[in-house]
N, C-alpha and C positions, 0 to 999 in steps of 0.2 A: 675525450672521455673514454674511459676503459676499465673494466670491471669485472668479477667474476661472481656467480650467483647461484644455490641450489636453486635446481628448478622447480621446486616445490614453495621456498620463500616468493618466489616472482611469480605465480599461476595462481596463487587467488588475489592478491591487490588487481592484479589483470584483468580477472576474469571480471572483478567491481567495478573496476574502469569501461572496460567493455561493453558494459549494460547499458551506461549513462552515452557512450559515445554514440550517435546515431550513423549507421551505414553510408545514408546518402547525406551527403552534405553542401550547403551553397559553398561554404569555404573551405578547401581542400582540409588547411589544417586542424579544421575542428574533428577530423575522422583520423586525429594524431594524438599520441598519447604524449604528454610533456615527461622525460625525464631527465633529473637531475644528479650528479652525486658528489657532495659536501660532506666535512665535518664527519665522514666517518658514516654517513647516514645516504639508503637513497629514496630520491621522492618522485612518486610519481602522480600526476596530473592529469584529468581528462574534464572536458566540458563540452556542452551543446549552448553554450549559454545562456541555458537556461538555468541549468544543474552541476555542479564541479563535485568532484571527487578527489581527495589529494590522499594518497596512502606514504608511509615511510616504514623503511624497512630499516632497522637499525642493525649494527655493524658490518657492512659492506666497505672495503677497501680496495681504493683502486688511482687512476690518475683522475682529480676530477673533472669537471665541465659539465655540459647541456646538450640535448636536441631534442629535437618530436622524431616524431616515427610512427609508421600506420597504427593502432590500436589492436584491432582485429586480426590484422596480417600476424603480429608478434604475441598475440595472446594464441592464435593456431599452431603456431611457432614449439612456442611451449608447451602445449597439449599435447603434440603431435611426438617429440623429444622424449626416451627412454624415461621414465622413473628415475629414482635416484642419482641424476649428473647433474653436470654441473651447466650452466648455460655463461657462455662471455660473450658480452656485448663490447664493441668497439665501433668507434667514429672517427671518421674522416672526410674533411670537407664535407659534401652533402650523401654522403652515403652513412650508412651504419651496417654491421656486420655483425652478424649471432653467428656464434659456433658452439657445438657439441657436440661430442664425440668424433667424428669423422663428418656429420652432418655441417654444411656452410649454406650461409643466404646470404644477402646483399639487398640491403632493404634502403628505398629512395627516404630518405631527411628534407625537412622543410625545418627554416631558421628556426631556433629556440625564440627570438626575441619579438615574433610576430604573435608568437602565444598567447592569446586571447584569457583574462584571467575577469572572474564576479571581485566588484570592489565591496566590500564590508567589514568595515572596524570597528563602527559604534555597533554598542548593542545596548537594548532596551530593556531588554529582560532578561537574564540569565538561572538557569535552575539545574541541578541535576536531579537525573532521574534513571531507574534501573533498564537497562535495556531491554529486557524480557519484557517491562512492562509496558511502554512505548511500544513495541514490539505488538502485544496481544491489542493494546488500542486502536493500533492500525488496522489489525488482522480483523478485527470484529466491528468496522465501520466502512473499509475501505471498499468494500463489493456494491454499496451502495451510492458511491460517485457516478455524476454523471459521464456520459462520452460525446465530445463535439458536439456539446448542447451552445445554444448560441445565447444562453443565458451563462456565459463564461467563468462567474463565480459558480456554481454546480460541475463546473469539472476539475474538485479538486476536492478536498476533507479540510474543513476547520477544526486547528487547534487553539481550545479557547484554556487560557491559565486563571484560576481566581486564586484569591490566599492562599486557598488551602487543596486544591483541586489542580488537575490535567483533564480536559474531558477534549475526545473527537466527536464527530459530528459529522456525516455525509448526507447528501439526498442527492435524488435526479428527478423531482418532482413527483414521482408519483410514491416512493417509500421512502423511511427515515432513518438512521441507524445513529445511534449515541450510544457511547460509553464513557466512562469517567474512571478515574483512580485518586486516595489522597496521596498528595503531594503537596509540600511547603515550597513554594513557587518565589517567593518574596515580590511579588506583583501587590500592590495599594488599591489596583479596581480591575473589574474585566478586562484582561487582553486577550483580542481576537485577531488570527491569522489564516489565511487559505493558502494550503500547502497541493501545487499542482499534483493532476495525477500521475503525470509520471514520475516525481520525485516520493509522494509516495508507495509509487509500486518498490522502487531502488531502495528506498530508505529501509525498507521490510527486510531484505537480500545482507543488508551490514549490520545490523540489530542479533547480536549475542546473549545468550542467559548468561547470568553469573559477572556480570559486566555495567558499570554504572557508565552511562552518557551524559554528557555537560550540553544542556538545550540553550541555543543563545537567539532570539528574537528582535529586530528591527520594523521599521514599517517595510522596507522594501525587501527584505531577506530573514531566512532564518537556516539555522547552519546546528549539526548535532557534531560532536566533540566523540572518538572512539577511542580505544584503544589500539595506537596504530594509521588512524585512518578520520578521516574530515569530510564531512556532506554538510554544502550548500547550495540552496535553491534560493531562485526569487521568488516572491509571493504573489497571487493573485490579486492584483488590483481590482477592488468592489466590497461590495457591503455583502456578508452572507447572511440568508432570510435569518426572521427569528423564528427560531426552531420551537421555541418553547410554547410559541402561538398555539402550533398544529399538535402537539402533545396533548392529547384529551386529560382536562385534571380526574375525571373518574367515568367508566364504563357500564351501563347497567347489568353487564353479564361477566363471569372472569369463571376460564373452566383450568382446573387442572389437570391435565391430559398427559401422558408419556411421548417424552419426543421423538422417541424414536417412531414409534408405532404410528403416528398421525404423519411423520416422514415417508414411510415407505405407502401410507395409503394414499397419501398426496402425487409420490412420484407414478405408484399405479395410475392413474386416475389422468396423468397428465401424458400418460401414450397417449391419448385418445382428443387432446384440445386442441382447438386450432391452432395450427401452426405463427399464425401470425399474432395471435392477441395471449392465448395462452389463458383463457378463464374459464376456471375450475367455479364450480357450485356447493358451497357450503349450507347445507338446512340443519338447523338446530330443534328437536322437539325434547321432550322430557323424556332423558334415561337415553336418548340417541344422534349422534352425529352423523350426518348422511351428505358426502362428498360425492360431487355426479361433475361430466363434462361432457358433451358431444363437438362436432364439427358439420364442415360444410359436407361432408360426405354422408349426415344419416346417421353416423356411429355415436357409439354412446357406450359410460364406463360409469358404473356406481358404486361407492360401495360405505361400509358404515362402521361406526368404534364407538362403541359404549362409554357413556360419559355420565357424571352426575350431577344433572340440569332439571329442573323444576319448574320452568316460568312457560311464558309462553313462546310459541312457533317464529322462528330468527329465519329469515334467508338473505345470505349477502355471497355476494359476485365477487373473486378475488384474481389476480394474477399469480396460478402455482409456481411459477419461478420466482418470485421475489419472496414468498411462503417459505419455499425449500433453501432459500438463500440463507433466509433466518434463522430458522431450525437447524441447519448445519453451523451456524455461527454460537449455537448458545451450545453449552458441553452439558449440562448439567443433565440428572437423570429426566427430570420434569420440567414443564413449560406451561406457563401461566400464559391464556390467551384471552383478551378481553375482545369482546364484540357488542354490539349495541342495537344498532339500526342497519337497511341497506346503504344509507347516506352516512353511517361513520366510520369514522377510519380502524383497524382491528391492529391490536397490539402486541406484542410477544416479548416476555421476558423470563427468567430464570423466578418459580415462587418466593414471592418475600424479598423481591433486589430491584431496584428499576434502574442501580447504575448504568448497567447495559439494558436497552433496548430499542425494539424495531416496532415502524408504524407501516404500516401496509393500505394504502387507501385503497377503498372496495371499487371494482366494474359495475358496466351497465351490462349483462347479458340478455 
């Protein structure tokens, strides 16, 4: 195989491959990147097996054929390599060689045909959908996944499809994050899938505005369609809770507050928390909000934001990071937050919408 390529066409399909490829690996060649070059076109391939990436760069001419080659080594390669030249790849036997300009390397190949590939044909469910928008459904649930929680279905975001809907969905047990969009799905009843976390960290990185995606769904895999470019992942084997459980259907308290301003008094507030739990003190009296935290040191931070509240004296325990998480996730000028009791869970959403929103279950302090 032999080729010649700007090197600005091959540095970002690379740099998407690169992400999904993992450093260390059991099997030499999964830390390889598969490429091909056919028909005028070339393609490249990387996987962890859990997750594959296949991009194509079309009109590329050359002699064609196959190998693998480090990933990382040859995405450096290309970073490293002047701006506007040209990069030629060539193979022989088990070596490969990049040149540019006066620049040469000689990079070790492992066989193309050992190339480890995710099998998926059928699909269950197929929809298109705008990139941006899948794009923002991630962005405004995905912080709410679990991490090597050994409740296994929590470290990942379900994508649930009905008629006429997309909605995400993340928790890690202790907060909740849901957003929805309409979409005509062509699904007959609920489909539910759990899309791991690290395909949807990657899946966020290939997601463009102005760009429709083809969503295609299996029980064992789901795979989004680019322009360019192809992400498949397996899914999460398990049942994800019902979310809709822990959704309080009404709150006896809902303030309209400015988000910004209940942002910056939360992150004051949380110099001063314990380092390990992180609980901040919400008291609500009429006409006053009064956020307080101290630690195991004695210290202690208060401070208050005028609100329009008439009932009676509220005190409920929260974790300020998951608070701040929320807050910076809704864009909107204002933020509807409902609260109830110390025993319920406190809510956040944009006024007047509840497509997007966040549950935040209260502490013991």
């Amino acid at each position: 195989m032999k080729f010649n390529i700007e090197r600005e066409r091959l540095i970002r399909p690379l740099s998407q491959i690169a992400g999904v490829v993992e450093r260390r690996q059991t099997l030499p060649i999964l830390g390889n990147v598969y490429i091909r070059l056919g028909d005028g076109s070339l393609t490249l391939i990387g996987t962890d097996l859990e997750t594959e990436v296949t991009a194509r760069i079309d009109g590329v001419d050359g002699e064609p054929g196959e190998c693998t080659v480090g990933a990382r080594k040859l995405y450096d390669i290309c970073r490293a390599v002047p701006e506007d030249t040209d990069i030629e790849v060539n193979t022989k036997d088990e070596k490969t060689f990049v040149r540019s300009r006066k620049s040469r390397f000689t990079l070790q190949s492992l066989p193309a045909a050992e190339f480890p590939r995710l099998e998926a044909e059928e699909w269950d469910t197929e929809f298109e959908i705008g990139q941006e928008d899948l794009k923002i459904l991630l962005e405004k649930t995905a912080f709410a996944m679990a991490q090597q929680d050994v409740r296994y279905y929590l470290n990942g975001c379900l994508l649930e499809c009905t008629p006429d809907a997309v909605r995400t969905v993340a928790t890690d047990g202790h907060r909740l994050a849901k957003s929805e969009i309409s979409a005509k799905t062509g699904v007959d009843e609920v489909s539910q899938s759990i899309l791991p976390r690290k395909a949807v960290m990657e899946l966020m990185r290939f997601l463009q505005e102005e760009q429709t995606a083809r969503v295609q769904i299996n029980p064992n895999h789901a795979r989004v369609n680019g322009s360019g470019w192809v992400f498949t992942s397996k899914l999460i084997d398990g049942r994800f809770p019902d979310y809709q459980k822990v959704i309080p259907d009404s709150l006896a308290t809902h303030l309209i507050v400015d988000r910004v301003t209940i942002q910056e008094v939360l992150s004051r507030i949380s110099i001063l928390t314990n380092e390990k739990f992180r609980g901040v003190r919400i008291n609500l009296k009429p006409g006053v909000m009064t956020v307080s935290a101290n630690n195991p040191e004695q210290e202690e931070a208060v401070d208050e934001l005028p609100v329009e509240y008439e009932g009676q004296e509220v005190e409920i325990g929260f974790n300020v990071g998951y608070l701040i998480d929320a807050l910076k996730a809704i864009e909107n000028k204002e933020v509807d937050i409902g609260l109830e009791d110390p025993n319920s869970s406190c809510t956040l959403h944009p006024p007047g919408d509840t497509s997007t929103l966040y549950l935040v279950m209260p502490m013991r302090l």
